[in-house]
N, C-alpha and C positions, 0 to 999 in steps of 0.2 A: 499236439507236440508233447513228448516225455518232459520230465520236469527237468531242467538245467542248469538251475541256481543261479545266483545275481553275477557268476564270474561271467557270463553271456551277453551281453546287448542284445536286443532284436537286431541293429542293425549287423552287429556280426554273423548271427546266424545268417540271415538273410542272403550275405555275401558269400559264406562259406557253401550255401547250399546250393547257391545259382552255377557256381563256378563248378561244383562236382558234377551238378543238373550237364551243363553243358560239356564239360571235359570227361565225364567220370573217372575221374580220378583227382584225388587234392592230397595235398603234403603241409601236413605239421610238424613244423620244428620243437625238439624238445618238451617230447610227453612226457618223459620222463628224465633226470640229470643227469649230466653226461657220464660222470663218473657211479654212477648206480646201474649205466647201463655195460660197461666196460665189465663191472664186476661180473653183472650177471651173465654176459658172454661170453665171459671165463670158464663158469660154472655148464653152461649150456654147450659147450663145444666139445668141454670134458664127457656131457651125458652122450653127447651124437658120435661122437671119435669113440669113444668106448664101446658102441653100438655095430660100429663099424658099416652099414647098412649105404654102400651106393646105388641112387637113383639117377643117376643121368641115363635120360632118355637113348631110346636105339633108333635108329630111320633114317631118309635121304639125307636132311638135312646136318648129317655129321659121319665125316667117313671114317674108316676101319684104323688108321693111324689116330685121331684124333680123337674118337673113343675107345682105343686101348689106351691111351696117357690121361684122358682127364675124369673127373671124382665129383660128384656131390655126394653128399651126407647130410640125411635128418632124420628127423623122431619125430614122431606123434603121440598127441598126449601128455606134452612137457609137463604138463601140472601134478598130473597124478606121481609121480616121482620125484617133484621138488616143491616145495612149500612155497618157496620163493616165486614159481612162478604161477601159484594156484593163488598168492595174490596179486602177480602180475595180468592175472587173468582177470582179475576182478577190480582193477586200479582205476578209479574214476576221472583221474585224467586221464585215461584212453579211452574206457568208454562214453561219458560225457561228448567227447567229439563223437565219437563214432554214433551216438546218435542224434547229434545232428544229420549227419551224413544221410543216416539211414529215415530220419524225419520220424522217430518214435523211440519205443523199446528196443532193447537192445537182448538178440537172444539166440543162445551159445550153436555152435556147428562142430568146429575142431579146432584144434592148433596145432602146430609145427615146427622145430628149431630147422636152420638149415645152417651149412658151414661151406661154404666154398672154397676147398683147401687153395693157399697159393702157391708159385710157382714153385717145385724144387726137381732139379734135375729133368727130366723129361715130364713129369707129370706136373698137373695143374688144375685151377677149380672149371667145371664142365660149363656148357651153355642150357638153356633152353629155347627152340625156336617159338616164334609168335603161334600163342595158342590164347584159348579163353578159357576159364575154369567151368563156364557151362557146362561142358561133355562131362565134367566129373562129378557133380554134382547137379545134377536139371532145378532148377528150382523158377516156380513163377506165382508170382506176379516182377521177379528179378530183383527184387528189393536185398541185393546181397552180398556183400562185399569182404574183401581180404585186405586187412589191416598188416602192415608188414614194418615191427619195430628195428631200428637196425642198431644189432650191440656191439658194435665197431663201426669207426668211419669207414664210409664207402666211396672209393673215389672212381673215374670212369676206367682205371685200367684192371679196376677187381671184378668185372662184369656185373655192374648195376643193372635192377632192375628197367628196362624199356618201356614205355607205356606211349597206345595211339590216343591220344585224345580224339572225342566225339565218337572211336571204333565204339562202345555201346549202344550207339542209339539206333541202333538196325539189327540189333538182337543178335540170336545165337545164329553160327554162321558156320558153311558147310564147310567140314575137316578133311584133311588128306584121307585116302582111302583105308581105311584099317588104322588109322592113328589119329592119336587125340588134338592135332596141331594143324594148325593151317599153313597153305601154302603161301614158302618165305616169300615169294614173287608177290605177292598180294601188298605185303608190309616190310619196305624195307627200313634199316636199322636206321637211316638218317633223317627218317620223317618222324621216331619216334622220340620222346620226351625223356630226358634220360634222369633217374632218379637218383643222383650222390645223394651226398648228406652226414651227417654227423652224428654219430653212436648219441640215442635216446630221440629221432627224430623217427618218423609214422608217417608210411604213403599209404594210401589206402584207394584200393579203385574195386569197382563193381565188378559183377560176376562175367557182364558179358563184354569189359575192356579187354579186348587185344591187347597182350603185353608180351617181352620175351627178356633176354638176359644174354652176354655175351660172355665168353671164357675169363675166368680169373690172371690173369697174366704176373701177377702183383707179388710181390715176396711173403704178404700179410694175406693171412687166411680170414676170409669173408663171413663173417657170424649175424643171421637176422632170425626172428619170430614171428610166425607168421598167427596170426588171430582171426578164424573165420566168424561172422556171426550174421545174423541176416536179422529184418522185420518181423513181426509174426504172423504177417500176411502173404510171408514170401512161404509157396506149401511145396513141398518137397514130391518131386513126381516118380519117385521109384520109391519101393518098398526098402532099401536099405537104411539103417539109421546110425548114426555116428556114437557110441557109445554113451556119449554126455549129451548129444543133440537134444534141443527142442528147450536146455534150462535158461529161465532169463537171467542176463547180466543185469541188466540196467534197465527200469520202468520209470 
């Protein structure tokens, strides 16, 4: 085990890691303070809104009404354009947990701002249906997870993130036909885990949790960070590499 410092018990780890082990997926409250995360998703919404760049998905699972009115919006790379969060990238209370999680070093992949505009007038923040991040990244021995800070509270009508508990443990699972997402019928929304939470809190679940997200409905626009990083035992099975990939966070 990476080194953790006296803020750890054994027996905390212990707990925290059984629970991930089995759920793949665990939520920390408050990595970082509330009002330090308010700020910084201020600043982060300004970088993604300026960018203008929507990703909401196309496919069966969202019809032609439903994605002309709805929006996401994010950036990649948050760090390299803002100081503030090349040391949020580097913040030891996030990574200390996260490698517990991960049961060692901690070491870098990509990041992400996301914004999920809320409601106005006919438009509003988009969905994502139940997919696993495997397909976009292969990576095995699977030791590798998506840390997602949230810099606004997020409550269930802003479309929180979804998460199937134990969906990990049967690995990467076959996708719709030409698309990166599994079929809804497989996972539906009331069996999964719904992640609210309060601006400066971290869910973080592994590569091959099935998780998804539900439209923004909400007046307030949905601001989170998302932190990839993996093991250094988790070896990357394609030839592409992430501009910063492979640097360690945390040893």
């Amino acid at each position: 085990m990476t080194n953790l410092g006296s803020e750890f018990s054994d027996g905390y780890v212990q707990s925290i890691r059984q629970d991930y082990d089995r759920d793949g997926c665990y939520v920390f409250r408050e990595v970082i303070p509330r009002d330090r995360a308010f700020e910084l998703g201020v600043e982060l919404k300004q970088l993604i809104l300026d960018r203008n760049t929507d990703v909401q998905w196309d496919g069966e699972f969202i019809d032609s009404k439903e994605r002309a009115n709805s929006k996401i919006f994010d950036m990649h790379e948050v760090h390299e354009v803002s100081n503030n969060f090349e040391a949020l990238r580097r913040d030891p209370q996030i990574l200390s947990r996260l490698a517990i999680l991960l049961g060692g070093p901690v070491v870098y992949h990509h990041n992400k701002g996301f914004v999920k505009p809320g409601a106005h007038g006919d438009t509003y923040g988009g969905k994502f249906p139940p997919h696993q991040d495997y397909p976009f990244f292969p990576h095995y021995n699977y030791n590798m997870l998506a840390a997602i800070i949230y810099m606004t509270d997020i409550t269930e009508d802003m479309g929180p993130v979804k998460v199937f508990p134990g969906s990990h443990t049967d690995g990467p699972r076959q996708t719709a036909e030409g698309r990166p997402y599994i079929d809804a019928s497989e996972f539906l929304p009331e069996d999964a885990l719904t992640m609210t939470g309060k601006a400066g809190d971290m869910v973080a679940f592994n590569l091959n949790t099935v998780h998804m997200s539900g439209p923004n409905k909400s007046l307030m626009d949905r601001v989170s960070w998302l932190l990839q990083v993996k093991h250094p035992d988790a070896k990357n099975l394609t030839e592409y590499r992430e501009p910063n990939e492979g640097e360690v966070l945390w040893s």
